[in-house]
N, CA and C atoms as an extended XYZ file, in Angstrom:
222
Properties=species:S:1:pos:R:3:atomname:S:1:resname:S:1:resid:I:1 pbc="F F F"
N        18.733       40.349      -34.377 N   UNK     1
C        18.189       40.273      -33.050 CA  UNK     1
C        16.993       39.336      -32.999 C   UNK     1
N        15.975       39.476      -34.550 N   UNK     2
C        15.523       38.537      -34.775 CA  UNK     2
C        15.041       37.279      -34.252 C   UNK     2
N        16.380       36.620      -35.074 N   UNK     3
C        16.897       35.298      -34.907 CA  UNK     3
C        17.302       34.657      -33.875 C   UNK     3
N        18.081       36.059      -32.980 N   UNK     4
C        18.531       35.067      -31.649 CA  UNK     4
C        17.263       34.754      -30.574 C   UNK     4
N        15.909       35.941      -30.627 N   UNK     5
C        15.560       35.755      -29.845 CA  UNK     5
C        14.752       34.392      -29.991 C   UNK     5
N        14.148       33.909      -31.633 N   UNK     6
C        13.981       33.081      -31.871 CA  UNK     6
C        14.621       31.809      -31.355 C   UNK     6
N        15.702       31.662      -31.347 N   UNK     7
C        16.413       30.892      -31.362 CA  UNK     7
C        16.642       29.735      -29.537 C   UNK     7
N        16.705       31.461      -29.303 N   UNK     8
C        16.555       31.105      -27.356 CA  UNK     8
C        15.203       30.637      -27.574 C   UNK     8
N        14.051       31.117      -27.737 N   UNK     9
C        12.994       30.749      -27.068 CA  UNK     9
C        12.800       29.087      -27.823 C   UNK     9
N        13.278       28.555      -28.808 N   UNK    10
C        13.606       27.748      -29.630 CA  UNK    10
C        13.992       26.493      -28.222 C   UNK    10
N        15.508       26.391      -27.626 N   UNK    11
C        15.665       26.067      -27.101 CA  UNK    11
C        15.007       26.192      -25.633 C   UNK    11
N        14.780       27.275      -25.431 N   UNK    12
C        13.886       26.837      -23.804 CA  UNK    12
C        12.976       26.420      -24.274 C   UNK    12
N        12.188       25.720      -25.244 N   UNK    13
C        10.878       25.198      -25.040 CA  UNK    13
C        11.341       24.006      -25.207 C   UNK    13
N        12.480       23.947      -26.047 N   UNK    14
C        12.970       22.195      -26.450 CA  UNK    14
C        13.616       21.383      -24.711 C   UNK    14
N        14.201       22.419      -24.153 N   UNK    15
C        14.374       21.861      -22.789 CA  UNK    15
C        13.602       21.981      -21.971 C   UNK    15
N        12.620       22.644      -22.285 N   UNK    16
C        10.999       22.865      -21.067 CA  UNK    16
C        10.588       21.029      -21.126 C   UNK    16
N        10.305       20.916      -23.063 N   UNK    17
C         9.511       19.517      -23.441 CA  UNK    17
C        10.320       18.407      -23.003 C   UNK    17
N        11.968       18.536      -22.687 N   UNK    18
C        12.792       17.210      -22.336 CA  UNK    18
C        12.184       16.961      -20.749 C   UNK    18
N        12.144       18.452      -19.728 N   UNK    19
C        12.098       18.072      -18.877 CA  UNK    19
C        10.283       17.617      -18.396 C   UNK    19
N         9.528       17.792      -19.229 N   UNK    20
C         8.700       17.105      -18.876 CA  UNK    20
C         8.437       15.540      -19.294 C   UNK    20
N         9.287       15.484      -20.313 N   UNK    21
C         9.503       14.051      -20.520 CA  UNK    21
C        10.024       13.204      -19.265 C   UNK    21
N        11.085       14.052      -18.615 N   UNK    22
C        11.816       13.075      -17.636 CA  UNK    22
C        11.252       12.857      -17.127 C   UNK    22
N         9.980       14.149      -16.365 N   UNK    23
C         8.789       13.768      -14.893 CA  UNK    23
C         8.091       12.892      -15.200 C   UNK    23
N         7.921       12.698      -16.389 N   UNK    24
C         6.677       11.583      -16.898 CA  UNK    24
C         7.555       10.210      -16.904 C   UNK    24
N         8.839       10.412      -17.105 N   UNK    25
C         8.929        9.222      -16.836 CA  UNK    25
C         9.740        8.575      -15.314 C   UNK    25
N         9.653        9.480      -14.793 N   UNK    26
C         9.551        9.601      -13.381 CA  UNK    26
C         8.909        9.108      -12.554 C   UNK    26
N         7.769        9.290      -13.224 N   UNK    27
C         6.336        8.826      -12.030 CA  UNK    27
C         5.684        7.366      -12.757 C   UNK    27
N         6.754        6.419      -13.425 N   UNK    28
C         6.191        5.377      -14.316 CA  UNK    28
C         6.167        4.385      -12.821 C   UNK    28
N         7.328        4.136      -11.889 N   UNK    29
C         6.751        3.544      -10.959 CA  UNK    29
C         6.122        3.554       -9.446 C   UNK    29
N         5.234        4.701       -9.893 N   UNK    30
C         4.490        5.112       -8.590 CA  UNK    30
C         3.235        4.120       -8.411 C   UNK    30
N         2.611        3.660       -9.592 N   UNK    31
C         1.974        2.580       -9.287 CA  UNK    31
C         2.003        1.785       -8.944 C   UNK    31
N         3.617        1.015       -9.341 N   UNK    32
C         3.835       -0.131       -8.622 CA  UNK    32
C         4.147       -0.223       -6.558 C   UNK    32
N         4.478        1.054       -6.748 N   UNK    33
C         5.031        1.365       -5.219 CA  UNK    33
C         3.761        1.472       -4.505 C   UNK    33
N         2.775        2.066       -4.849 N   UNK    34
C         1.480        2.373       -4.044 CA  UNK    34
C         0.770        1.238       -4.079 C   UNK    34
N         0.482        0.134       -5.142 N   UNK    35
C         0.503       -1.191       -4.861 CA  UNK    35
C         0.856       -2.145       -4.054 C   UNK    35
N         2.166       -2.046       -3.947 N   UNK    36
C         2.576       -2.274       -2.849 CA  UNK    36
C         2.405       -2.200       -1.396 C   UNK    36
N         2.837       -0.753       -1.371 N   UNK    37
C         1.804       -0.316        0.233 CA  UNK    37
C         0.412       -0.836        0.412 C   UNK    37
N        -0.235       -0.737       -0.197 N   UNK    38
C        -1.753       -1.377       -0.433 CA  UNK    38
C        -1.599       -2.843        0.176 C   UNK    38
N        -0.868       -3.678       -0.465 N   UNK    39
C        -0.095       -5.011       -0.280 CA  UNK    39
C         0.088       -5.006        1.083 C   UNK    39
N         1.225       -4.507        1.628 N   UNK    40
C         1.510       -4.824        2.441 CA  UNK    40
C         0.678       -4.464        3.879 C   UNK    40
N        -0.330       -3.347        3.838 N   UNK    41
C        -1.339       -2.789        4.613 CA  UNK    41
C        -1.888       -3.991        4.980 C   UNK    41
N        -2.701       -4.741        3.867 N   UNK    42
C        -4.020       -5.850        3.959 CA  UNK    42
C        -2.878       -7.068        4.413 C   UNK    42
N        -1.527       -7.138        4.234 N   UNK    43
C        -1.426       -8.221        5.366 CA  UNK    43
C        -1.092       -8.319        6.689 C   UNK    43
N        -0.661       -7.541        6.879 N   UNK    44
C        -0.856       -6.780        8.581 CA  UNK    44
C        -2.153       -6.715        8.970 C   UNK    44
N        -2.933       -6.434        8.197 N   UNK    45
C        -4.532       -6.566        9.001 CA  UNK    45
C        -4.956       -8.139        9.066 C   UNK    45
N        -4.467       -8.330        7.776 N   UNK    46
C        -4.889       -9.901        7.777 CA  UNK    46
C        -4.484      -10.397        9.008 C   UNK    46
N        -2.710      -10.517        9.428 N   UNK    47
C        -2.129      -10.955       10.611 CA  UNK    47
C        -2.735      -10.995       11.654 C   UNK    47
N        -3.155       -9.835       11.775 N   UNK    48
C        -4.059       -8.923       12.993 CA  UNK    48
C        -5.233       -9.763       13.116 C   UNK    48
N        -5.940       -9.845       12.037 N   UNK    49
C        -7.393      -10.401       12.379 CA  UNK    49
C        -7.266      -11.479       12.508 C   UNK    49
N        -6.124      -12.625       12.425 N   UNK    50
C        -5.721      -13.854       12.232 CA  UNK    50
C        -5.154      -14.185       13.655 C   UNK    50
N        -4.744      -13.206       14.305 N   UNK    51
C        -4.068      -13.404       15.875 CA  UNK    51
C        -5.133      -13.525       16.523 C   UNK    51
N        -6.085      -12.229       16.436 N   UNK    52
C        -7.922      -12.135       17.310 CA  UNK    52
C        -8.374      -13.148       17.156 C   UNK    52
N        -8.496      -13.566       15.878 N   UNK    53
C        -9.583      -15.182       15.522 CA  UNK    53
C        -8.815      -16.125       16.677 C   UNK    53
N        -7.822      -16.417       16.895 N   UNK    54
C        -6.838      -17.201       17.413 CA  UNK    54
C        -7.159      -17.005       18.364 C   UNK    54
N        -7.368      -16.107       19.661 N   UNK    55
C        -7.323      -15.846       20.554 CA  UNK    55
C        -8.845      -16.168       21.342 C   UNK    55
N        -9.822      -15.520       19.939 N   UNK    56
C       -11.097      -15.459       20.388 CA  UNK    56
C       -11.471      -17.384       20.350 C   UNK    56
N       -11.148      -17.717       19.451 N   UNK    57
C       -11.347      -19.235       19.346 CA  UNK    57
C       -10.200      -19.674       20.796 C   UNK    57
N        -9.644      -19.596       21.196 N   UNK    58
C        -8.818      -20.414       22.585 CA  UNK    58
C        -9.747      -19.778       23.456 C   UNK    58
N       -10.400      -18.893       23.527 N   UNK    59
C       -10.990      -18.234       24.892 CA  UNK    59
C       -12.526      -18.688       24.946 C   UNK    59
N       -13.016      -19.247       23.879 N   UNK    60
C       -14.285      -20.100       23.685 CA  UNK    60
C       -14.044      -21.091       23.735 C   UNK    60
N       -13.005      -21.973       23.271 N   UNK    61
C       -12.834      -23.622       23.662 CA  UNK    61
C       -12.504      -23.794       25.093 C   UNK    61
N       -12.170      -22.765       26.026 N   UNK    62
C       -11.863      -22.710       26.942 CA  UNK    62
C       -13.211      -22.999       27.981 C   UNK    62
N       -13.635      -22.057       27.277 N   UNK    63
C       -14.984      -21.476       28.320 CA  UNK    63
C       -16.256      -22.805       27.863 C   UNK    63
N       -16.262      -23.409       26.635 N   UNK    64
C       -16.468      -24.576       26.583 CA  UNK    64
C       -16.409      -25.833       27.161 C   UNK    64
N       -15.446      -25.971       27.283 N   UNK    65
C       -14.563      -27.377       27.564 CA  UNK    65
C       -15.009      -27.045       29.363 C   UNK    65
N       -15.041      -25.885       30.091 N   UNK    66
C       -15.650      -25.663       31.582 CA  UNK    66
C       -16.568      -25.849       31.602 C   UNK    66
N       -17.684      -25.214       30.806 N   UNK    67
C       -19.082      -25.746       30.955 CA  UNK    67
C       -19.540      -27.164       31.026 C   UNK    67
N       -18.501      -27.480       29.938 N   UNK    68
C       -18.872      -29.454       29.859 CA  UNK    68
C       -18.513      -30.142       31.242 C   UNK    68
N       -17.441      -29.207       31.308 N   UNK    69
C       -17.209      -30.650       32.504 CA  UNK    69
C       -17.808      -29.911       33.855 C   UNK    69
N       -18.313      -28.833       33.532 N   UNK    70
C       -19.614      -28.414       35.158 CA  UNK    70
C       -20.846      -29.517       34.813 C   UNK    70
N       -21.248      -29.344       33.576 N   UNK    71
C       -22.621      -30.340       32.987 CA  UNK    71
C       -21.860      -31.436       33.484 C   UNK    71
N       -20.825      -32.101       33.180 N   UNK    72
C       -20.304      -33.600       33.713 CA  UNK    72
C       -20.339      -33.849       34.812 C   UNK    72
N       -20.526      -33.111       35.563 N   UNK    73
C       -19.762      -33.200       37.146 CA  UNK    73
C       -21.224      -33.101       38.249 C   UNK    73
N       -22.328      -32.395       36.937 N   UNK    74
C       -23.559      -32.508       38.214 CA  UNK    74
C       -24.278      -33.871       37.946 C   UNK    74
């Protein structure tokens, strides 16, 4: 009786240690994936802040280019 119980607990620990092997190697590319997201976050903002700059610069050359030619015109 011994032996068997040995034996079981033998094997559930040997398949406890496989399956933590697998999780570990499971989670080998979570870094690369969360990198990613990271990645792709900062260029959408980039985009974003790259459309505003765009916009804010046409709405000042605008408002520019009126003033000059009010100064021209008096």
């Amino acid at each position: 009786m011994t032996t068997t119980i040995r034996w079981t607990a033998a094997r559930v620990h040997s398949s406890g240690a496989k399956r933590l092997v697998q999780m570990r190697g499971d989670d080998r590319g979570e870094g690369v994936i969360s990198v990613a997201i990271a990645v792709l976050i900062m260029a959408f903002l980039g985009a974003a802040m790259w459309i505003g700059f765009q916009q804010m610069w046409r709405t000042t050359e605008a408002t520019t280019n009126t003033k000059v030619q009010q100064i021209g015109n008096q």
